[in-house]
Residue, then its C-alpha position, 0 to 999 in steps of 0.5 A: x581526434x582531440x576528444x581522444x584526450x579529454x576526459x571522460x564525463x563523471x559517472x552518474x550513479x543509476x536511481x535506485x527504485x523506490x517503493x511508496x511503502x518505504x518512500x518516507x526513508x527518503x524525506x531524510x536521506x540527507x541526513x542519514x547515510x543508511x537508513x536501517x531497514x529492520x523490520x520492527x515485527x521481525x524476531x531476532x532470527x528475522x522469521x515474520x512475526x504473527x502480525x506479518x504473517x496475519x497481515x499477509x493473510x487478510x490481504x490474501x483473503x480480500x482479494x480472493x474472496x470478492x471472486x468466489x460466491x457469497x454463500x460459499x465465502x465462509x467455507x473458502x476462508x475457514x479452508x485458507x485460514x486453517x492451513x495459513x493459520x495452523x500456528x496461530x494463538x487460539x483464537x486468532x483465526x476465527x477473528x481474522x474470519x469474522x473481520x474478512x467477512x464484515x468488510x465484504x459484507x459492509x454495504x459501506x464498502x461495495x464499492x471497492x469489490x464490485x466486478x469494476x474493481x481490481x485487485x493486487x494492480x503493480x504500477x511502475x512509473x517515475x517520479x523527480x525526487x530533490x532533483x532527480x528521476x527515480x523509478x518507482x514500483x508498487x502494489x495497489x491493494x484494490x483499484x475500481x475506476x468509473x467514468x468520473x473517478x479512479x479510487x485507490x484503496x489500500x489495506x492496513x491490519x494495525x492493531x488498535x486501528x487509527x480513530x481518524x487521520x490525525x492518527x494515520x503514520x505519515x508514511x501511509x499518507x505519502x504512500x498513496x501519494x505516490x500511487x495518486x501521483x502515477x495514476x492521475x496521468x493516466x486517468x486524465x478528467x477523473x478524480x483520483x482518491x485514496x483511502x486506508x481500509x484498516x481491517x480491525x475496526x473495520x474503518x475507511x479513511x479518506x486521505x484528503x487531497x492536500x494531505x497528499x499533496x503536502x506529503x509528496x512536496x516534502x518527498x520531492x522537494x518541490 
């Protein structure tokens, strides 16, 4: 037949997946031919430094600890700390401790750990990004959907915390940009907001809807 002669279509090179924590490489890719991906609280021997490694066990600690009784949170958490912790400079496990405990003890924040709320929610979906589909996959560190509203909350262990949003990175602001973005169709009716929970202070940030709109149109190109 005559299509046995003509040529094959020009390949078409797969999305590569995109992860809303790393989306804002993506803002200025066209300018840039490989984004360094070096961690900045990586050592030279690329071994997690204290604040990766902290960072790791204030999340562990807030998703297992809304489970667990409260009178028996503290004695959990000293046990978790005392093996995750054992190297860490004097001092440290106890505050990390007491900052657990203060969120979940903080009536300001209930919300987020009532038995209608979840932990550690991987959500995967698409999204077009300067004219093409990209796939996208992510962890939401707490999600508590009602009838009315879908919150996504996400944990941050920056130290100093931010005061307001006019100190939040950029790139937190379009990372829950993505998240709202998958999780409104699902949610139709309800309202979905994210907020940052910035462990140190301990301080919720809400991010407004229009900061996160005018993130994910310059990610998308929209």
């Amino acid at each position: 037949p005559d299509t046995l002669f003509q040529p094959l279509p020009p390949y078409e090179e797969l999305p590569r997946p995109l992860s809303p924590s790393g989306a804002s490489t993506l803002i200025e890719e066209a300018k840039a031919t490989a984004p360094d991906t070096r961690s900045p609280v990586l050592d030279a021997e690329s071994e997690p430094g204290f604040a990766v490694v902290r960072g790791l066990a204030l999340h562990k600690l807030l998703q297992m600890l809304p489970g667990i009784a409260e009178e028996e949170r503290r004695d959990a958490a000293e046990r978790y700390l005392a093996r995750a912790g054992a190297g860490w400079p004097d001092g440290e496990r106890s505050k990390a401790l007491e900052a657990v405990l203060a969120i979940l003890s903080d009536g300001r924040f209930g919300a987020l750990f009532s038995p209608s709320s979840r932990a550690e929610v991987a959500i995967m979906g698409s999204l077009e990004v300067k004219g093409r589909l990209r796939s996208i996959s992510g962890k939401i560190d707490r999600l508590a959907v009602t009838p009315d509203k879908v919150s996504i909350v996400d944990y941050k262990t920056n130290r100093p915390a931010p005061k307001d949003l006019a100190e939040v990175p950029p790139a937190y602001v379009l990372q829950l940009a993505l998240y709202r973005a998958l999780l409104q169709p699902l949610y139709p009716g309800r309202e979905v907001t994210a907020a940052l929970l910035f462990t140190e202070a301990p301080r919720l940030i809400e991010l407004p809807a229009k900061a996160m709109d005018d993130a994910l149109a310059r990610l998308t190109g929209a």
